[in-house]
N, C-alpha and C positions, 0 to 999 in steps of 0.2 A: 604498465601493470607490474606488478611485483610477483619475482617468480618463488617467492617463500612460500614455503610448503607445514604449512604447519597440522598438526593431528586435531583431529574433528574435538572445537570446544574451548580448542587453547585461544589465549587472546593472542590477537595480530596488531603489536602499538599500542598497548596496556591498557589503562584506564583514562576517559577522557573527563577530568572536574567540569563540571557546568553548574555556574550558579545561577539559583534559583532566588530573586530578589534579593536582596542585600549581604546576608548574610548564608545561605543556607547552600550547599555545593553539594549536587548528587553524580554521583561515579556512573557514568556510561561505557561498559567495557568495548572496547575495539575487537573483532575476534572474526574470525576464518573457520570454514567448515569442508571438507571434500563432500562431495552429492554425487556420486554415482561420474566419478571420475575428474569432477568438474569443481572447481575452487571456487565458494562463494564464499561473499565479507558480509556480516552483519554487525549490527551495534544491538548490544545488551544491558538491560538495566531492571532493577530490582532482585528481586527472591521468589524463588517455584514456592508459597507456602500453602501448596494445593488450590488456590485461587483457580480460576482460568487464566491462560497466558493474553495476554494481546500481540497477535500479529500485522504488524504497518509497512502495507505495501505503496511504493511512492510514485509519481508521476512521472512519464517520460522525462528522459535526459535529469532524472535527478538522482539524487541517491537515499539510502537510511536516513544519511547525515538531514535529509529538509525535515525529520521527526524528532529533532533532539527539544526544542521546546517542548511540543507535546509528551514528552517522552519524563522531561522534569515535572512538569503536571501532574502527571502518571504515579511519579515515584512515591512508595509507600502502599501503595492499592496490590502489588503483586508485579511477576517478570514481566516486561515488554520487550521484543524484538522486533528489528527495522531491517527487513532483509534487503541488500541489493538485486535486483533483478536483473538476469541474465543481459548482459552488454553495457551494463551499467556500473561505475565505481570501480569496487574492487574483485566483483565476482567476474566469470569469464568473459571473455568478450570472443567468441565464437557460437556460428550460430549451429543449428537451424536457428531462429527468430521467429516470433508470433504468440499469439495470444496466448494458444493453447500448451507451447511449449513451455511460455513461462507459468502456466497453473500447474501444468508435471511439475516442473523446479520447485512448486511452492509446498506442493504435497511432498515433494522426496526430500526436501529441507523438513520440512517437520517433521517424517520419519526420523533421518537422520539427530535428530533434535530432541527425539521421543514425546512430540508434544502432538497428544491422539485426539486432542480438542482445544479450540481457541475460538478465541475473540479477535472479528479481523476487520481490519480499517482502513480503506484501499482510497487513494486519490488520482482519480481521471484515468490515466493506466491503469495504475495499481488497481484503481476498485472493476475496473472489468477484469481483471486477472481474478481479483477476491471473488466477481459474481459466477466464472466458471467454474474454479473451485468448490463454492456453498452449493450450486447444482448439481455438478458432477460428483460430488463425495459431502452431500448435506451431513454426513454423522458426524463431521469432524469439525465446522461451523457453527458453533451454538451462537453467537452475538455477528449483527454484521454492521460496519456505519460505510454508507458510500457518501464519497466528499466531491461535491458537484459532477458525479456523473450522469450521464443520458442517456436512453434507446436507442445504440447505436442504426443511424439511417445513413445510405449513400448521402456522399457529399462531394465538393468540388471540389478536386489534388488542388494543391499548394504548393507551387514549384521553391523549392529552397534550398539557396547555396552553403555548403558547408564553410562555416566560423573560420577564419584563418588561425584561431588562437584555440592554443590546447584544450579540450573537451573531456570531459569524466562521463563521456560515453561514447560507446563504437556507432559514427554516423551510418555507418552500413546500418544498425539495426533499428535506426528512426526511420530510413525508408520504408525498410519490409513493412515496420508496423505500423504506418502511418497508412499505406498501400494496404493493409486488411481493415483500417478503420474506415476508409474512405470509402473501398466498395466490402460494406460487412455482408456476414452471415447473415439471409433473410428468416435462421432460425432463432435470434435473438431475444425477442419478445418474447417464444415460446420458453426459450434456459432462463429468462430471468422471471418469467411466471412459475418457476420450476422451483425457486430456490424458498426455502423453508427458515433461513434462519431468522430470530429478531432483528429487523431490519430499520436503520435511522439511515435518511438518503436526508444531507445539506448540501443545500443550492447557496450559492453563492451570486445569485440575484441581476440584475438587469447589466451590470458590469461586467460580468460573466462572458467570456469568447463562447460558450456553453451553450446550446439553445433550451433554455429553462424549460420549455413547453417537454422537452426529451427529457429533463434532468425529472421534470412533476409526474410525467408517464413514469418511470422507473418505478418511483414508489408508488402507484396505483398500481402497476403490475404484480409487485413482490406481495403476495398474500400478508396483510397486518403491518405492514412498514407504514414509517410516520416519517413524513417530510415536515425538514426546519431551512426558513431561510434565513441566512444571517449574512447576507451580503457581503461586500468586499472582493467580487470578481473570482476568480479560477481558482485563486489559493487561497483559500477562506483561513488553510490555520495558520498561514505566513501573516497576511490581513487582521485580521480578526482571531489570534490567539487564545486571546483568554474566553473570548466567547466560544469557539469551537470546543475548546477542552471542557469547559462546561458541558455544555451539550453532549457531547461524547463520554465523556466521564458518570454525565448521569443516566445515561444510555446503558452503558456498559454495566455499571453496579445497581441498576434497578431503582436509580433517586435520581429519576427527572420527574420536575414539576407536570 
C-alpha cells in the first residue's frame, strides 16, 4: 500500500484515459481521501452538475477499478464514484472488518465527499454494504441497483487457502467477512424489507454461484423493486456489459422500457 498522504480530493495517479469504442476517451481520475483518520482510494469520473451522483460499491477482493467500463457508459449522465472498500485496493487495510463497518465507511466517505444523496450500485458485497446503508440512513439513497445479490441465509464455510501471488486485498479481511456471510444476521429479511429506495435487483441467472431463488426474494422484499435477469453468472457487468449498463442506466435516469 502506498503510504502517500495526500489532502481530501486531490488525485492519487492523475487521470486514467479509457476509451470508450473507437474513438472516444473519458478521463477517470485516480484520487485518495482521509475518512476519519483512515486513507481511502477511489476513481472519479464526470461533473457534479447537480444530477444525483452514482456511488459503485464492488464485490469482495475487487476493487473500483472492476467499474471502469460501467463507469465509461456512465460518462456524460453526471459524477460517478467507485469507492474501494475498506481492506481493499488502495484504501486501508486494517480492520475492525464487516458488513456493518464497511456501511459506516460508506456514509463517512460521502460525508467527507459532501454528497447528502446518491444513486448506489453495489455488486455481491458491495450491494449488501449499499442495502444497510439505504436502510440504516434511507434519506441519503434515493436510487438503488443490486447486481446479483441474495437474502443472505446460513451456508456451508468454504475452507480456502490463501493465493501465493500478490493480492489487491487483505486476506485477513475475506475471512471475517466471508464468516459473517455464512452464518448471517437472522435480522436480514426484516433491514431489506426496510429499505425505501427505487430498487433494480439483476440476477445473473442459472450460471450464477448465487442461489437465484435468494437473489428473486430480495426484490420481493424491497417494497416496489423490479427484478431483471440478464444472465452471464456472478459478474453480470464484466459478462454482459453493455446489457447491464442498459439496464442500470435506464434505471437510474427514469428511461427503462
Amino acid at each position: 500500500m502506498s503510504g502517500d498522504m495526500q489532502s481530501p480530493g486531490r488525485p492519487l495517479g492523475g487521470c486514467i484515459p479509457f476509451t470508450r469504442g473507437c474513438s472516444v476517451a473519458v478521463m477517470i481520475n485516480s484520487r485518495s481521501l482521509m475518512v476519519d483518520a483512515n486513507m481511502f482510494g477511489y476513481l472519479a469520473s464526470g461533473q457534479g452538475d447537480g444530477s444525483v451522483p452514482v456511488l459503485l460499491l464492488h464485490a469482495t477482493g475487487e476493487t473500483g477499478a472492476s467499474w471502469m467500463h460501467f463507469m465509461t457508459r456512465w460518462d456524460g449522465r453526471g459524477a460517478a464514484y467507485a469507492l474501494d472498500l475498506r481492506g481493499h485496493g488502495r484504501s486501508v487495510w486494517r480492520g475492525p472488518y464487516g458488513l456493518e463497518v464497511f456501511a459506516r465507511d460508506v456514509l463517512a466517505f460521502m460525508d467527507a465527499m459532501d454528497l447528502g444523496v446518491v444513486d448506489m450500485v453495489g455488486h455481491s458485497l458491495g450491494g449488501l454494504v449499499a442495502c444497510l446503508v439505504a436502510s440504516t440512513a434511507p434519506e441519503r439513497v434515493r436510487k438503488l441497483v443490486l447486481e446479483d445479490v441474495g437474502v443472505p441465509y446460513p451456508r456451508e464455510p468454504v475452507v480456502m487457502e490463501k493465493p501465493t501471488f500478490p493480492l489487491d486485498f487483505d486476506w485477513d479481511m475475506v475471512g471475517r467477512v466471508r464468516a459473517q456471510i455464512d452464518n448471517p444476521d437472522p435480522q436480514w429479511p426484516a433491514r431489506v424489507a426496510g429499505i425505501r429506495a427505487d430498487t433494480l435487483v439483476v440476477a445473473g441467472g442459472t450460471s450464477s454461484t448465487v442461489p437465484q431463488e435468494h437473489v428473486a426474494e430480495m426484490a420481493t422484499r424491497i417494497q416496489g423493486a423490479r427484478l431483471v435477469t440478464l444472465g452471464g453468472g456472478h459478474m453480470v457487468h464484466d459478462s454482459c456489459p453493455e446489457e447491464f449498463a442498459a439496464a442500470v442506466i435506464g434505471h437510474l435516469t427514469g428511461s427503462a422500457g
